[in-house]
N, C-alpha and C positions, 0 to 999 in steps of 0.2 A: 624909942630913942636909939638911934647907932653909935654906937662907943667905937672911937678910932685911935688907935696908939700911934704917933708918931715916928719915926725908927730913922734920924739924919745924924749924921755929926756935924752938919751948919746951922747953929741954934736960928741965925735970921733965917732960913727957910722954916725948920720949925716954928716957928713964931709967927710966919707970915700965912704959914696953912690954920695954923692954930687961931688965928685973930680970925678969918674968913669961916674956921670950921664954927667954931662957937657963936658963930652968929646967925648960924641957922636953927630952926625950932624944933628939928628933929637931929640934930647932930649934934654930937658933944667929947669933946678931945680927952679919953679920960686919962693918958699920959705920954710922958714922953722917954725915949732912950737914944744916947749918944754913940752908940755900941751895937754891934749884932749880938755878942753876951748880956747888956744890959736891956735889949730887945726881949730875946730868948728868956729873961728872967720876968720882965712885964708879961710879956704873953700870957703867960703860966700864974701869973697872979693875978691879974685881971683880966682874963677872958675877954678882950676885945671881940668889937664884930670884924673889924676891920683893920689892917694894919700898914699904914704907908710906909713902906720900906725904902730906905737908898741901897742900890746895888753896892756901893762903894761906901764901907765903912771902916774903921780899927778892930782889931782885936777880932773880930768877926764879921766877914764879910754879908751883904744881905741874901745871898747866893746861900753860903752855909746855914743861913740863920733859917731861911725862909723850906729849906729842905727838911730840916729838923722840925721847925715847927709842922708841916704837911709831911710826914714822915709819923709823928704823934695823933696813934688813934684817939685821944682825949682833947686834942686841940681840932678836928673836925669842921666845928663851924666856924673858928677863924678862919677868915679870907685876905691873902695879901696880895697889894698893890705894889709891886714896882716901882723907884721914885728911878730916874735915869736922867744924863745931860742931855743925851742923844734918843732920836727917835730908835735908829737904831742900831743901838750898843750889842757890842756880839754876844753879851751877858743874858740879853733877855733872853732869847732861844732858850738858855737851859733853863731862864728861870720858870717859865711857860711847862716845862718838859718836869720841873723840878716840881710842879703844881700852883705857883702864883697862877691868881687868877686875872693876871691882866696886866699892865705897866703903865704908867705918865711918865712923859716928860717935864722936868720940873717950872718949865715956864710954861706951861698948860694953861689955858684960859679958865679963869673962877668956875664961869658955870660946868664948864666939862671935868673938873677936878670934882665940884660936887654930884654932877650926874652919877660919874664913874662908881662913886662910893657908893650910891643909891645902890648902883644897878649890880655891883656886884653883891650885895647885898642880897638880894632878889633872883641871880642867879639867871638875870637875864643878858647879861652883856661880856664879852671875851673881855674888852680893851675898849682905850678912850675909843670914840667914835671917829675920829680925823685920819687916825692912823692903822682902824682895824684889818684893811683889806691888805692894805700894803705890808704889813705885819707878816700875816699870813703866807702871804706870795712869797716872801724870804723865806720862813719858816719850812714852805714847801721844797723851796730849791735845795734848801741843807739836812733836809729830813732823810734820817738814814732807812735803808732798804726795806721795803717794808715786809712785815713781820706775819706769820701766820694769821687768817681769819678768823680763827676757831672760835677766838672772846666773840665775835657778830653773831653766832649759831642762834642765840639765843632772838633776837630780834626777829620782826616780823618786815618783809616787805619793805612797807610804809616808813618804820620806825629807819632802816639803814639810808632810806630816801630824805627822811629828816634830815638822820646823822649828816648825811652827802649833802645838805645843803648848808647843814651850821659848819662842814669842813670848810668852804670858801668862801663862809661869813655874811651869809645871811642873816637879820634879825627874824625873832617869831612873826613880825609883821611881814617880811618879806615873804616870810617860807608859806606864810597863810594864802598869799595872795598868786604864789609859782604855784600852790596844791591846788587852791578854789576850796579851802576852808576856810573856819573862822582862828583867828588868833589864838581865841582860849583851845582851839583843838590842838593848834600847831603848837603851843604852849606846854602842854600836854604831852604829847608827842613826845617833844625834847625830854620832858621831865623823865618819861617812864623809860627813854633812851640812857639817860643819865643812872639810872636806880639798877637797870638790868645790867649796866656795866662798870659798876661801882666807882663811877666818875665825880669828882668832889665838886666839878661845875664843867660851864661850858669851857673851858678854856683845856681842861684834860678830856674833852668829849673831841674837838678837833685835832688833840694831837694823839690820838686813838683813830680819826678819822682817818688820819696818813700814814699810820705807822701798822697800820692793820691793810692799807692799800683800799680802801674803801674810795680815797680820793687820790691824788695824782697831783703829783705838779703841773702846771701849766692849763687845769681845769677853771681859772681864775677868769672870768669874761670880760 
């Protein structure tokens, strides 16, 4: 079962992801907070899998909230989502950079809202699917200078060919079918790309992608 904390201060949003989440057989809403402090307090007492956040809260923003929480080696397997008006709000970038694993926009289609939670669950997905590439390509043009390679030393070959490919957003299916492997290898792949470089998902694996120079702006096809 995926346990998701809610994190808005528009209870009808709340309410309205809450009605759709609980009515799936492996999802279940295990609370709610009005607040990035009343978030920051859930987190830590329920241990969510998952945490849909709105950038834009009181008291503490989702920006603060979601740093702190990914900033806490004990909160690890929580993963937060991003709640945003806009595809793209200038907020995201940091949130991405900040360790959210991904962002919706709040009138997101039902089933992409529930994919998203799946996937990031699973460790398979940056961001909703509509808006992944074009994410990115922003991402790239604002990404600052990029930064020594020395964190890649460790990778093999193959493994920074991977990375090069989830930097412009490929899925493991894609990256399978650009190598002429099978998915579980390219799957793989990512994983041990992720572990050698102490990445909490894919989503700090691509901005490691840019920030280490590995990828480039305007590498986007």
């Amino acid at each position: 079962m995926i346990r998701v904390l809610l994190a808005d201060d528009q209870s009808l949003v709340r309410a309205g992801f809450k009605a759709l989440l609980d009515a799936q057989p492996d999802i279940e809403v295990a609370g709610e907070a009005a607040d990035g402090e009343e978030a920051l307090r859930a987190v830590r007492e329920l241990r969510p899998d998952v945490v849909l956040m709105d950038i834009r809260m009181p008291l503490l923003d989702g920006l603060a909230a979601t740093r702190r929480i990914t900033d806490d080696d004990g909160l690890n397997d929580v993963k937060v989502v991003m709640l945003t008006t806009f595809e793209l709000d200038e907020y995201v970038f940091e949130a991405i950079r900040s360790g959210a694993s991904g962002f919706l926009v709040k009138d997101t289609e039902p089933e992409e809202l529930l994919r998203a939670v799946r996937a990031v669950v699973e460790g398979d997905a940056l961001l909703s699917p509509g808006v992944t590439r074009r994410l990115i390509a922003e991402f790239a043009a604002r990404s600052k200078e990029p930064a020594a390679a020395g964190a890649l030393a460790e990778l093999t070959e193959r493994e920074r060919e991977v990375m090069a490919l989830v930097g412009i957003g490929l899925s493991n299916d894609e990256i399978a079918r650009r190598l002429v492997v099978s998915p579980l290898t390219a799957k793989t792949h990512v994983s041990r790309t992720m572990v050698k470089l102490g990445a909490r998902d894919r989503a700090q694996l691509v901005v490691l992608a840019y920030e280490s120079g590995l990828v480039r702006p305007g590498w986007l096809g």
